[in-house]
N, C-alpha and C positions, 0 to 999 in steps of 0.2 A: 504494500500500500504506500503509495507518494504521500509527501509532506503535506500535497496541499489535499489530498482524499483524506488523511487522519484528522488535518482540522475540521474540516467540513463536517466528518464524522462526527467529532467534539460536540462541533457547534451544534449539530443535530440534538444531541443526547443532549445538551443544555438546554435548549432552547424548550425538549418536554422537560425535563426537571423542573425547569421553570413555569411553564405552562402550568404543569401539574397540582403546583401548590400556588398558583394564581386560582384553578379554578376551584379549590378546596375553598378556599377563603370567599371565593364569591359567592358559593353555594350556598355555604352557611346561612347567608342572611336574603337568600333569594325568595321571590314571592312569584308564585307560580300564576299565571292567567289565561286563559283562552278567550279574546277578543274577536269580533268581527269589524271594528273599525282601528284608527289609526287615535292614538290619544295625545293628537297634535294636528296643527295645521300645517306649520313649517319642516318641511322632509332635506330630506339630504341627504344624497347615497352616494358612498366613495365604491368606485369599482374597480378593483385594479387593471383590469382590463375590458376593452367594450366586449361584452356581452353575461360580465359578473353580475351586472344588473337584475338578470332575466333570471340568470339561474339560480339566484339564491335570496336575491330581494323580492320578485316580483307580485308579492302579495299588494307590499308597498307602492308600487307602479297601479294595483287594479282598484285597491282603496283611495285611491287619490282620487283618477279618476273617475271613479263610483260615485265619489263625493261632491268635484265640481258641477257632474252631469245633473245633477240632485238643485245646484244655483238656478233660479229664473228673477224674473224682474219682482216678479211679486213678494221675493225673500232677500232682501237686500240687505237685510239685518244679519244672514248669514255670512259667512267668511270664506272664501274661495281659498282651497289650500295651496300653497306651492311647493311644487317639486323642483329640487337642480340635483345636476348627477353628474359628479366629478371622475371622470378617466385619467388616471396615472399615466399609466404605461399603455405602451403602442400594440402588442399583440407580437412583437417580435424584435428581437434583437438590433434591426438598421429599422426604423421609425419612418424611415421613407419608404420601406421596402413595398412591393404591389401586395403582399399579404395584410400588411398594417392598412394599408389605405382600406382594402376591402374590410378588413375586418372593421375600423372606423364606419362607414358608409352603411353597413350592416346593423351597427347600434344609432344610427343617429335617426332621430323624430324633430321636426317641425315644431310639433307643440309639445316640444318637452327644454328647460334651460341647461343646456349640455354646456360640459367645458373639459376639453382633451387637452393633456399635457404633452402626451406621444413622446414619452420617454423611453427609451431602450430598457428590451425587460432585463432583469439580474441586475439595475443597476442600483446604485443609492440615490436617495430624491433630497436634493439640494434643499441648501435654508432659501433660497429666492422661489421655490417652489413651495417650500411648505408654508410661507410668509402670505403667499397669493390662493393658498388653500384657510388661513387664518379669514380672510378678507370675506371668502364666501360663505363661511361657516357663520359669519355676523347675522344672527336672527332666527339659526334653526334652531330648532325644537327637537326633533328626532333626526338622528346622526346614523344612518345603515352602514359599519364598518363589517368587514372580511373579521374570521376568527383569529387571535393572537399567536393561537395553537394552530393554526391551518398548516400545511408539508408548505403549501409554495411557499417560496422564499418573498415574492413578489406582493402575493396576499400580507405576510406578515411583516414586510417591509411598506405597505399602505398603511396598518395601522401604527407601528410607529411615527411614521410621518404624521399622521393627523394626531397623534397625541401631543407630538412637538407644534404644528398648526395651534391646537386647542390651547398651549404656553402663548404661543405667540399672541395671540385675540385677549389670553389674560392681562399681558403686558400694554396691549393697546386700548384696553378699559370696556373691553365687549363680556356682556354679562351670559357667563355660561351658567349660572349658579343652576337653570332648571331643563339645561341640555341633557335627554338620555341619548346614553350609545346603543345600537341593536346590533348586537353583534351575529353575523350570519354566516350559515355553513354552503361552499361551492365543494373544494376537494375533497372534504372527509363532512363524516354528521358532526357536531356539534357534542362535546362529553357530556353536558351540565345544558341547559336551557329551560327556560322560565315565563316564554311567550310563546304561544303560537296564532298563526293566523290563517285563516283556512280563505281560500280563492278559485274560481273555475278553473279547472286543468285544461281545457280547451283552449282557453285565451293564452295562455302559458305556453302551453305545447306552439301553437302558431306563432307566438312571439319565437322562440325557439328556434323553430324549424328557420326562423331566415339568418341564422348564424351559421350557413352553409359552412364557410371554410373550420369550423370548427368540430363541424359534425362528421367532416371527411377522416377526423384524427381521434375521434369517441364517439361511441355511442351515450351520448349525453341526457338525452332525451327519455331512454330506458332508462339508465341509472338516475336520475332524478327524478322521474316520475315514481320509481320504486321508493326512494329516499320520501317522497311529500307525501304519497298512498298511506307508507307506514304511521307516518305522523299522525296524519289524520282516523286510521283504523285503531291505533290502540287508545287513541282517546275521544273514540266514539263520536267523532263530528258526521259524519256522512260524507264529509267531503277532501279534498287534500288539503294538507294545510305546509305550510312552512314554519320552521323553527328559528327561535332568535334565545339571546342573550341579553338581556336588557339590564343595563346599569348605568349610575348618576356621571357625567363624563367627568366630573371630578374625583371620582374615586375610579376612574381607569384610568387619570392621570398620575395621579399618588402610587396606584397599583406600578406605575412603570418606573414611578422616583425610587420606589422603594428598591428594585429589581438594579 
């Protein structure tokens, strides 16, 4: 084994060890729910790559809009929610490459506030980056990060960045005091979870299916349709739901001072 295959190694084994007794300590004090709405108006999904969206938020995406469709003239008094959905990284290594481009093109919506960073994956995400990740985090409410404990490197290299973001916005007097993070599962399920949210697998699946170039490299759509089925069958919804982690974003920032 090379020097740099035994650190990696290392770093792997650290990085659960540490996962580990992050998510003992969250558990403890978790309060478990099963919702059909969103308990916020202001959303905000980091995605490390275009189409982390789909596959492990996208309850988030069908409650939003469930809820705007619900606004008319006659309910003015209600509050139209907004979504924005932050892409990191490009989909591939050269950021220019025709794979990235497609794969951007593939997540992007018209009526949705998107903002693509198209960073090279495997890399580290700069302070001028997480600075202008601070800026738009100014007013959510609900924060959809990737799991701490996710395998990708990329996944777990997104929520560091945004917990350093969530420093920075402290520093510049934006009040996170009643921000939750939902933390969501794309590569593995989730160990510990404490919300779920149940949404039509129809809408899902078709959202899905137009991430062509991803689906030629997994069967994704099986394996997560299994993953959101189970969810919802062992706790009796009828329907599929998706799983999250939901905690106050000041104690996932503390959780990572400590670490």
């Amino acid at each position: 084994m090379s020097l740099k295959q035994s650190f990696l190694s290392a770093f792997r084994v650290m990085n659960f060890v540490v996962a580990e007794r992050a998510w003992r300590a969250l558990s403890a004090e978790a309060d478990f729910r099963v919702g059909k709405e969103l308990p916020g108006k202001n959303i905000l999904i980091i995605a490390p790559h275009p189409d982390d969206e789909v596959f492990g938020a996208f309850a988030a995406l069908q409650k939003t809009e469930e809820h705007n469709n619900l606004i008319t003239k006659e309910r003015k008094n209600r509050r139209t929610e907004e979504l924005k959905i932050i892409y990191l990284f490009a989909g591939d290594k050269e950021p220019k490459s025709e794979k990235a481009k497609i794969r951007e093109e593939e997540s992007k919506d018209k009526e949705l506030q998107q903002f693509f960073f198209r960073l090279p994956d495997n890399t580290h995400i700069s302070k001028n980056v997480r600075t202008k990740i601070a800026e738009i985090i100014a007013g959510a409410e609900i924060i959809f990060l990737p799991s701490f404990s996710d395998p990708n490197i990329d996944h777990r290299e997104s929520v560091r960045a945004t917990v350093e973001a969530l420093k920075i916005a402290t520093i510049k007097n934006h009040n996170l005091k009643n921000i939750q993070i939902w933390l969501y599962e794309i590569w593995s399920p989730l160990p510990y979870f404490n919300r779920l949210l149940e949404f039509d697998w129809k809408d899902k699946e078709k959202a899905m299916e137009s991430f062509k170039t991803q689906r030629k490299e997994r069967n994704y759509i099986k394996a997560i349709k299994s993953l959101n089925e189970y969810r919802g069958e062992i706790y009796g919804l009828g329907k599929p739901a998706e799983a999250f982690f939901a905690i106050p974003a000041d104690l996932l920032m503390n959780l990572y001072a400590e670490e």
